[in-house]
C-alpha positions as CSV (number, residue, x, y, z in Angstrom):
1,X,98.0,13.1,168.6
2,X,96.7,13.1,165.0
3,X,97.4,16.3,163.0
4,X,94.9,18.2,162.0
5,X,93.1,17.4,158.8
6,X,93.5,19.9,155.8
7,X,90.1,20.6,153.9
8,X,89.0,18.0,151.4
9,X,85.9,18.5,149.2
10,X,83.4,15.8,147.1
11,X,83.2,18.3,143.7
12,X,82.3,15.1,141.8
13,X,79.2,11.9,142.5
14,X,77.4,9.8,140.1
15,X,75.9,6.6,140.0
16,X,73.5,4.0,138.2
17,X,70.1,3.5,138.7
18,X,69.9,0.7,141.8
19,X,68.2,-2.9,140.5
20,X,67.2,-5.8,141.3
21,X,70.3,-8.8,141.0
22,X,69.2,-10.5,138.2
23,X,72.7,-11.2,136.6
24,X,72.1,-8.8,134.0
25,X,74.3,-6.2,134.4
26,X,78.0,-6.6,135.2
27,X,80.1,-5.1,138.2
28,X,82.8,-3.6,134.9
29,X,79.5,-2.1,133.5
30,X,78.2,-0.3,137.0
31,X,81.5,0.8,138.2
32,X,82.3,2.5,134.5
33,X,79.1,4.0,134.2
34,X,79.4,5.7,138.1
35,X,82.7,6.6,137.6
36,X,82.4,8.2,134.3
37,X,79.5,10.2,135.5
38,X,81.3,11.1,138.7
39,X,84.4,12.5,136.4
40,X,82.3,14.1,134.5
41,X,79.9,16.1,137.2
42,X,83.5,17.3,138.8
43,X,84.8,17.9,135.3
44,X,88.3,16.2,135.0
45,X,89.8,13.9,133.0
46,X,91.2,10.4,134.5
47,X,95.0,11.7,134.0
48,X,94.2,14.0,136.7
49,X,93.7,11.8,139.6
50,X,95.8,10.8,141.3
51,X,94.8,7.7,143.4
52,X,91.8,5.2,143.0
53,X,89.5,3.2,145.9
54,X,87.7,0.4,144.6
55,X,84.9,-0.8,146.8
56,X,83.0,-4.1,146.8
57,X,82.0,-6.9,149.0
58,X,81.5,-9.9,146.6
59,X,84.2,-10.6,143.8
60,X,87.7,-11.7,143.4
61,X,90.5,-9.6,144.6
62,X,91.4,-6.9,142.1
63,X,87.7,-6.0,140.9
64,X,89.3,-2.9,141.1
65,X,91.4,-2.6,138.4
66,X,89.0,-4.0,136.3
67,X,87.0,-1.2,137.0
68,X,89.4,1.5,137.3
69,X,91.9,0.0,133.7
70,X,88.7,1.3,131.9
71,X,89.2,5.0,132.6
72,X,92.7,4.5,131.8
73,X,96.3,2.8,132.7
74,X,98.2,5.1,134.6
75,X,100.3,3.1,137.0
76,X,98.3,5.4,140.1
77,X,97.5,3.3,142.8
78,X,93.8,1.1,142.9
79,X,92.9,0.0,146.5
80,X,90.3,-2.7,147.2
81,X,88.1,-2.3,149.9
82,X,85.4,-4.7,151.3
83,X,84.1,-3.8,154.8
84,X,81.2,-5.2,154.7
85,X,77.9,-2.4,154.6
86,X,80.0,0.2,155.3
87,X,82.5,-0.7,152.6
88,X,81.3,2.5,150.3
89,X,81.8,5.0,153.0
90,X,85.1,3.2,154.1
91,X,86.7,3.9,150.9
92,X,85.4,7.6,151.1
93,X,87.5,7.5,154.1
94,X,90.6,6.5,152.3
95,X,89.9,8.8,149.9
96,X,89.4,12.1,152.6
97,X,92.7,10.5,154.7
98,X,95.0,10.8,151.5
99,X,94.1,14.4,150.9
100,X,93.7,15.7,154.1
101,X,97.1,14.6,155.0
102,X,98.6,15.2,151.6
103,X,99.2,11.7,150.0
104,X,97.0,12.8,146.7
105,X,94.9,15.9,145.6
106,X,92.5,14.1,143.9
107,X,90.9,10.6,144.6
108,X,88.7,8.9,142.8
109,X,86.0,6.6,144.5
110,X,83.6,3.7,142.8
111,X,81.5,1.5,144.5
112,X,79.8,-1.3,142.8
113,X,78.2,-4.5,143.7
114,X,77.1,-7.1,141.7
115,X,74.8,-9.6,144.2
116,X,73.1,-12.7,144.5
117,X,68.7,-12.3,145.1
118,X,67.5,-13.1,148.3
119,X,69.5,-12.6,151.9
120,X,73.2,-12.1,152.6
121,X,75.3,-15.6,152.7
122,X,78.1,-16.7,153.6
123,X,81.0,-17.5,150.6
124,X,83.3,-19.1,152.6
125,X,82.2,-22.1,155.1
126,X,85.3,-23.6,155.6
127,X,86.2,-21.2,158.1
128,X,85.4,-19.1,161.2
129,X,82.7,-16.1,160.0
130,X,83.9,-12.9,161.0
131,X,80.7,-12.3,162.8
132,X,80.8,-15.9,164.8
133,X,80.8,-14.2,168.0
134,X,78.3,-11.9,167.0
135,X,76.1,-15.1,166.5
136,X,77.2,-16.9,169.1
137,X,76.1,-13.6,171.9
138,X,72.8,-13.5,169.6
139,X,72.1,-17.1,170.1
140,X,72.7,-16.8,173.9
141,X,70.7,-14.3,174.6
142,X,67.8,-14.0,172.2
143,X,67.5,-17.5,170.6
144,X,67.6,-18.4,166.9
145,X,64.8,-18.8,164.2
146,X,64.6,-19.7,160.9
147,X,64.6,-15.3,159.4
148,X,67.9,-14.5,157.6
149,X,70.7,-13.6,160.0
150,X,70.5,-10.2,159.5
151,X,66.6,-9.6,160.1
152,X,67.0,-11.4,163.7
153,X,70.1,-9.2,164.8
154,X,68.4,-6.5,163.6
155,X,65.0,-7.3,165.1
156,X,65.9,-8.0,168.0
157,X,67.3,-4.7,168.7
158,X,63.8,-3.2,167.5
159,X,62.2,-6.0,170.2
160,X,64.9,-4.0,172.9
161,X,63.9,-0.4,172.0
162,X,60.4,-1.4,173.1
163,X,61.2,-3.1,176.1
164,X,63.2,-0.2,177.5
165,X,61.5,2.4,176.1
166,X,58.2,1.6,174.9
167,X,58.3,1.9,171.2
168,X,55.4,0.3,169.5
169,X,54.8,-2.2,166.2
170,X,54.0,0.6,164.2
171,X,56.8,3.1,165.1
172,X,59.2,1.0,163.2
173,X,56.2,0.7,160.3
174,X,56.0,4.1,159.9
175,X,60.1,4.5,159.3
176,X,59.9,2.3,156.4
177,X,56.5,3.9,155.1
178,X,58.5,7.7,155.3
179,X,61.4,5.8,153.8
180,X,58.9,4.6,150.9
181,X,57.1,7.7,150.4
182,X,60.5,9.6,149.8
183,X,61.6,7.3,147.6
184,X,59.2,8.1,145.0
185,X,61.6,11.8,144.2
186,X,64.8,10.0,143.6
187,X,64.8,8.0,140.0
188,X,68.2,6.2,141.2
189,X,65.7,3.9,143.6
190,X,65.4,0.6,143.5
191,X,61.8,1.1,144.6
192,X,58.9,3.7,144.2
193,X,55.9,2.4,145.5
194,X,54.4,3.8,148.4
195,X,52.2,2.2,150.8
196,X,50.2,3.1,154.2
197,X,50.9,2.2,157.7
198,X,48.5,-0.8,157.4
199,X,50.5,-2.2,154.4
200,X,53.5,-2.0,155.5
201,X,52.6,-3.7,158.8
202,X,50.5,-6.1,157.3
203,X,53.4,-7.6,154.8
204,X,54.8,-10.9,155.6
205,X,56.6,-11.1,159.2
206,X,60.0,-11.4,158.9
207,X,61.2,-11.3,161.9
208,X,59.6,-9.2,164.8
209,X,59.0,-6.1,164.3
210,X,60.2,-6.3,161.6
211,X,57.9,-7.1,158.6
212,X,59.0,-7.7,154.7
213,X,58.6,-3.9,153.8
214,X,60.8,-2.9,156.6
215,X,63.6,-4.9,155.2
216,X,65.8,-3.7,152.3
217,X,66.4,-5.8,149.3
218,X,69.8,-7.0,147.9
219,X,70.7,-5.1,144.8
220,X,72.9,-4.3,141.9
221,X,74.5,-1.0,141.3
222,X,77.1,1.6,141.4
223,X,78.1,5.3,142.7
224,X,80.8,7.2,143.0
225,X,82.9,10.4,144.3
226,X,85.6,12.6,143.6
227,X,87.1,14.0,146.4
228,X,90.4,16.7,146.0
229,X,92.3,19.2,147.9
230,X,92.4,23.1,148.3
231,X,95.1,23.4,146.0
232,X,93.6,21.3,143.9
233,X,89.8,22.8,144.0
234,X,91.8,26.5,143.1
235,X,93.3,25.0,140.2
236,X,89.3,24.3,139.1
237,X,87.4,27.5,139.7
238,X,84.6,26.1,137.1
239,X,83.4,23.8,139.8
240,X,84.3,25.6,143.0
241,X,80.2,26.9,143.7
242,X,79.9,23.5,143.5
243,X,82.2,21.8,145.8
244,X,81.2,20.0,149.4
245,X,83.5,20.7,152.3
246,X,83.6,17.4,154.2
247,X,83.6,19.0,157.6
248,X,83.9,16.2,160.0
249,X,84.1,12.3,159.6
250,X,84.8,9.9,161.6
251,X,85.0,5.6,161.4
252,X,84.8,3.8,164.2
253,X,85.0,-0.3,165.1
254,X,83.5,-1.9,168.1
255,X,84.2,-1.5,171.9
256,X,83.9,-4.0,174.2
257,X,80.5,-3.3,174.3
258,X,79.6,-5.5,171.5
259,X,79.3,-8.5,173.6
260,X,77.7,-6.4,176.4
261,X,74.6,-8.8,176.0
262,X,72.6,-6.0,175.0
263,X,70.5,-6.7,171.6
264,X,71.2,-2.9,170.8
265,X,74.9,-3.0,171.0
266,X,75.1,-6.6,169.5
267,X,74.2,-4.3,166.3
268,X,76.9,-1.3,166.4
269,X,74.7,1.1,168.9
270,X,77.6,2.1,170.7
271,X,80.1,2.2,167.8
272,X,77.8,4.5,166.2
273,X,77.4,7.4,169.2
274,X,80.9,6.8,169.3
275,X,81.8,8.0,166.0
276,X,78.8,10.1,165.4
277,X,80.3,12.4,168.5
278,X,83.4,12.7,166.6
279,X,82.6,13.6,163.6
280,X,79.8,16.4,165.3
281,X,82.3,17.5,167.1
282,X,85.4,17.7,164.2
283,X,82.9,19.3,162.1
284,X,81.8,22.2,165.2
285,X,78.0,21.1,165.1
286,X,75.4,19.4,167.4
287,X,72.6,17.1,166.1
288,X,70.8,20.1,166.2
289,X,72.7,22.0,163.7
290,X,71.4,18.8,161.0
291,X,68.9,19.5,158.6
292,X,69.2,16.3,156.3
293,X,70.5,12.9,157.1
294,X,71.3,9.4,155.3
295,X,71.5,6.7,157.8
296,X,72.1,3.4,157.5
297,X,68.3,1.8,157.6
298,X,69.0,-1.6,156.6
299,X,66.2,-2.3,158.5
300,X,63.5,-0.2,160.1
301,X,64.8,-0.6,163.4
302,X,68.2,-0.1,162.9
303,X,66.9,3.7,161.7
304,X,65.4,3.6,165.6
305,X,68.8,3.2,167.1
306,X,70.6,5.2,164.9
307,X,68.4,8.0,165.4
308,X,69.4,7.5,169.5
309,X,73.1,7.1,168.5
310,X,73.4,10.3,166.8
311,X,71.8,12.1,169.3
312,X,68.9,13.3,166.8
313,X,66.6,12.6,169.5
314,X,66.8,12.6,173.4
315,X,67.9,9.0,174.8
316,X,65.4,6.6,174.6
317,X,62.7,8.7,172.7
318,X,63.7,8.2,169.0
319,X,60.3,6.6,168.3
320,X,58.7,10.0,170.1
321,X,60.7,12.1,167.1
322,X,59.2,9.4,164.7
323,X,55.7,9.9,166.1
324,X,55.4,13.8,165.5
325,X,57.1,13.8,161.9
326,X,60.2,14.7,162.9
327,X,62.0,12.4,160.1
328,X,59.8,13.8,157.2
329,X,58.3,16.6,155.0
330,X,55.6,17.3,157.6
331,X,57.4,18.0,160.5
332,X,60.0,20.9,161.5
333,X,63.1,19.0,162.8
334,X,64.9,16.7,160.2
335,X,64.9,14.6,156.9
336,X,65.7,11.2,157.0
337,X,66.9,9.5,154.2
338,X,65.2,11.7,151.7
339,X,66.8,9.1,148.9
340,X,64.1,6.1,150.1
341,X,67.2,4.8,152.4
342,X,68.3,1.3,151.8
343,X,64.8,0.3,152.2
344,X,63.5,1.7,149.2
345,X,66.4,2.6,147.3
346,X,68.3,-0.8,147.5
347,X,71.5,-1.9,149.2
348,X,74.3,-3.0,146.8
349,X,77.1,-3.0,149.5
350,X,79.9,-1.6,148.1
351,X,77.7,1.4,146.6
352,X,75.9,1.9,149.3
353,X,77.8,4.2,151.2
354,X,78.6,6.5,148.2
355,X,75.3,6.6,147.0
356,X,74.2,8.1,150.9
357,X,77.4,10.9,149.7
358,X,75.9,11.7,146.3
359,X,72.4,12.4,147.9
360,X,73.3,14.8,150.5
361,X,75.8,16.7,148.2
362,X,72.9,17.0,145.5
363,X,71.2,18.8,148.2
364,X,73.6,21.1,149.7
365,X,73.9,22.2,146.0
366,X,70.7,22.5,145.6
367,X,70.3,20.7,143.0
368,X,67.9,17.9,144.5
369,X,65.3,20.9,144.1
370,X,62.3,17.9,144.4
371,X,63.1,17.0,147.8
372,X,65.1,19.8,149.4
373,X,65.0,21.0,153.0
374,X,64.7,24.8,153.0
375,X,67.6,26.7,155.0
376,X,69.7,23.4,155.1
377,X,73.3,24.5,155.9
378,X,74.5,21.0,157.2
379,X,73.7,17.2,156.4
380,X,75.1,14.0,158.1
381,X,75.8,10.7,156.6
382,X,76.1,7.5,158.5
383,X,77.0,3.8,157.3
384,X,77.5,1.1,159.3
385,X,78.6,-3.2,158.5
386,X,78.5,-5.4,161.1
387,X,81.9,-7.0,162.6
388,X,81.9,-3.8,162.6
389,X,82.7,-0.6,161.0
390,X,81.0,2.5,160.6
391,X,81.6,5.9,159.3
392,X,79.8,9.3,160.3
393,X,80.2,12.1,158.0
394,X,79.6,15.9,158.2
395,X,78.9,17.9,155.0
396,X,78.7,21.5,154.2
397,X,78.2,23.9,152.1
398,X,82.0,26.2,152.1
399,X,80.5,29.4,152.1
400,X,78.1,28.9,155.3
401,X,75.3,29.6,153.1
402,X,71.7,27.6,153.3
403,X,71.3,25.8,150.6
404,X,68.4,27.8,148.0
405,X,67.3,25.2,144.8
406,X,68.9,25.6,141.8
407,X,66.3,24.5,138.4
408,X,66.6,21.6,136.0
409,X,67.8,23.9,133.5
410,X,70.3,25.6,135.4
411,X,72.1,22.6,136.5
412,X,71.9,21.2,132.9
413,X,73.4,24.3,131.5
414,X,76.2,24.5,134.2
415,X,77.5,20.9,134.1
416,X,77.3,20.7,129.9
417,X,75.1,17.5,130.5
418,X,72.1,19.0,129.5
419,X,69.8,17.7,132.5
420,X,70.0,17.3,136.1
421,X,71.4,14.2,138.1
422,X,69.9,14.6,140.7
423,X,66.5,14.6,139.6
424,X,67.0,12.8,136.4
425,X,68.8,9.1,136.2
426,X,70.0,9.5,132.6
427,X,73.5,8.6,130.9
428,X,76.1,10.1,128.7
429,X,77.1,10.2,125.2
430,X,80.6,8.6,123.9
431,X,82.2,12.3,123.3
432,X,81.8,13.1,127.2
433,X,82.7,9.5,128.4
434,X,85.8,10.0,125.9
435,X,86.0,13.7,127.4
436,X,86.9,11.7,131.0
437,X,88.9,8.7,129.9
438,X,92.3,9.0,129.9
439,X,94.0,10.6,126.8
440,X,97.8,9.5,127.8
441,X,97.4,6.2,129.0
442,X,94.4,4.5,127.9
443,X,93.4,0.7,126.8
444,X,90.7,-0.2,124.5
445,X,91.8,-3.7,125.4
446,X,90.5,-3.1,129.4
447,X,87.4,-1.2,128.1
448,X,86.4,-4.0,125.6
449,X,82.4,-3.5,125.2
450,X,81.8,-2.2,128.8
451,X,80.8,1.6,127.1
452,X,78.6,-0.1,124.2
453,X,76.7,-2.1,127.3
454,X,76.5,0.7,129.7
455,X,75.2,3.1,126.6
456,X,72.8,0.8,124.9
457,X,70.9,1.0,128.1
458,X,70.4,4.9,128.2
């Protein structure tokens, strides 16, 4: 029987502005500039925490402590995590573990990817992939084409939702032209175009049903999280109105299932209900309880299923929810991925999953006051990597509260930054990145010209 989890709360997030992977920007360079915001949004110093999670899918071991040896040298411990998509949220995981159980009381968490353009390949061909039988069960039972790997997992389970229940071409089109539209409020996305329904289903065919705009684009980028304790949190009454209670999380791997020959499960659908249940239930809430969510839509019909997992619509009838404007503005029920999602926003893996964090606790604050949800009391975060991990979080505000928007100028005042993050994807000067960096234990050495870089682009 596992103990029961003391509270642990995100009082920190940052991150960069998502881009396309051009080369130009280094994985040192996103990680500082995400971390240093993060620090600075919870208001500590680096001497403060007490253990780091690096997390990234693509670079040599130790990335890490390339990242973390610019905020300072102070012997804590740096863990690397790559687990695939769900790598960000994994290392969130870590992070709410070690203070809930009382290994730290405050944790620091970067995510950072540095990627190659065009689809996801594999590094290492001189041995088995990780997802072989994945492949193998996909190649049984639905074939192989020429699409990128991930489009024809993923499209296929779109091509299953309609065969069981009757979801159409342009239900999947209209979750990536929501997840377009909503991207135009967040300035950390990747994208902000919008388009119509006809657009989007009239871009090149990827992969059925899935067309180009439905698919979300590699990218480069960083975001991060600082999560602490109770004790902690007491110690720093300056940022206690705006601390997140992570209610309820969960991360799950595969069943069985997997390899049920269903095109659905083949792509985490079980593993998902699975640890979406948990979480809901951890955290005392039902789907209907939700107001906001960040799901993992690395592709439009992957946002079908997931909206089935989580039981955000009856069984079989996510495209119904999608029909009447239930995942949007318009309608009454919920807001899905109010950030643009991976579709719009970009997917740099490693961030990925801290990025969904820093969205839903800009809103529970109130400080994403151009794209809030009125009465919001409780948002849910899901990430998911194939081979397969995913992680289902529950946030909310401590004081039960709904959320009510906070201005521009208020949050500016409050946090000493002078604007709002949430609404505004601007930098910070050298006095508060020196404010964060370590002042017992620091290395210009590590740091070489990563601050000069990451400033000469604000």
């Amino acid at each position: 029987m596992v103990r029961k989890a003391a509270p642990a709360y995100v009082i920190g997030v940052g991150m960069t502005k998502f881009i396309k992977p051009r080369g130009k920007v280094d994985y040192t360079e996103l990680g500082f500039e995400a971390g240093v915001k993060a620090m600075l949004d919870a208001q500590i110093n680096y001497d403060e925490v007490d253990q780091g999670v690096a997390c990234y899918c693509y670079g040599d071991s130790t990335c890490g402590q390339a990242v973390f040896y610019q905020f300072g040298m102070t012997q804590i411990p740096v863990y690397n995590v790559n687990n695939n998509c769900s790598t960000g949220s994994t290392g969130l995981n870590m992070a709410r573990q070690a203070i809930a159980y009382g290994a730290a009381d405050c944790v620091l968490v970067v995510g950072f990817e540095k990627m190659n353009p065009g689809s996801l390949q594999a590094y290492f061909n001189d041995r088995i992939n990780p997802t072989m039988t994945t492949n193998k069960m996909m190649k049984e039972t639905r074939g192989v084409t020429n699409a990128p790997g991930a489009a024809q997992l993923f499209g296929n389970a779109g091509r299953e939702y309609m065969e069981k229940f009757g979801a159409k071409d342009e239900d999947f089109a209209e979750i990536a032209r929501v997840n377009h539209e909503h991207s135009k409020r967040n300035p950390y996305s990747q994208f902000t175009d919008e388009y119509t329904l006809e657009q989007v289903m009239k871009s090149r065919m990827i992969h059925s049903p899935l067309t180009m705009l439905q698919c979300c684009p590699t990218s480069d980028g960083g975001a991060a999280v600082v999560v602490c304790s109770q004790e902690f949190l007491d110690s720093h009454p300056q940022v206690k109105d705006q601390a997140i209670l992570i209610a309820g999380q969960a991360m799950a791997t595969d069943s069985p299932e997997l390899f049920s020959k269903s095109a659905m499960d083949l792509v985490g659908f079980q593993m998902s209900r699975y640890a979406g249940q948990t979480a809901m239930k951890e955290a005392g809430i039902t789907p209907k309880d939700v107001s906001v969510v960040e799901l993992h839509d690395c592709f439009s019909a992957n946002e079908m299923c997931v909206i089935d997992a989580l039981g955000l619509s009856e069984p079989g009838k996510a495209h119904e929810l999608v029909r009447r404007g239930g995942i949007t503005y318009k309608g009454n029920e919920y807001i899905i991925n109010p950030s643009g999602g991976l579709i719009s926003k970009g997917h740099p893996l490693g961030a990925t999953g801290l990025a969904q964090c820093a969205e839903l606790v800009w809103h529970l604050r109130g400080w994403a006051n151009n794209r809030l949800k009125e009465g919001t009391k409780v948002c849910l975060q899901h990430n998911l990597g194939l081979g397969g991990a995913v992680v289902v979080t529950v946030y909310k505000r401590p004081d039960g509260k709904a959320v009510t928007p906070v201005s521009d100028a208020e949050v500016g005042k409050k946090n000493g930054l002078g604007y709002n993050p949430a609404t505004q994807a601007k930098g910070f000067t050298a006095e508060q990145c020196d404010r964060v960096r370590s002042q017992k234990s620091r290395s210009d050495w590590a740091l070489q010209d990563t601050q000069q870089k990451v400033q000469a682009r604000f």
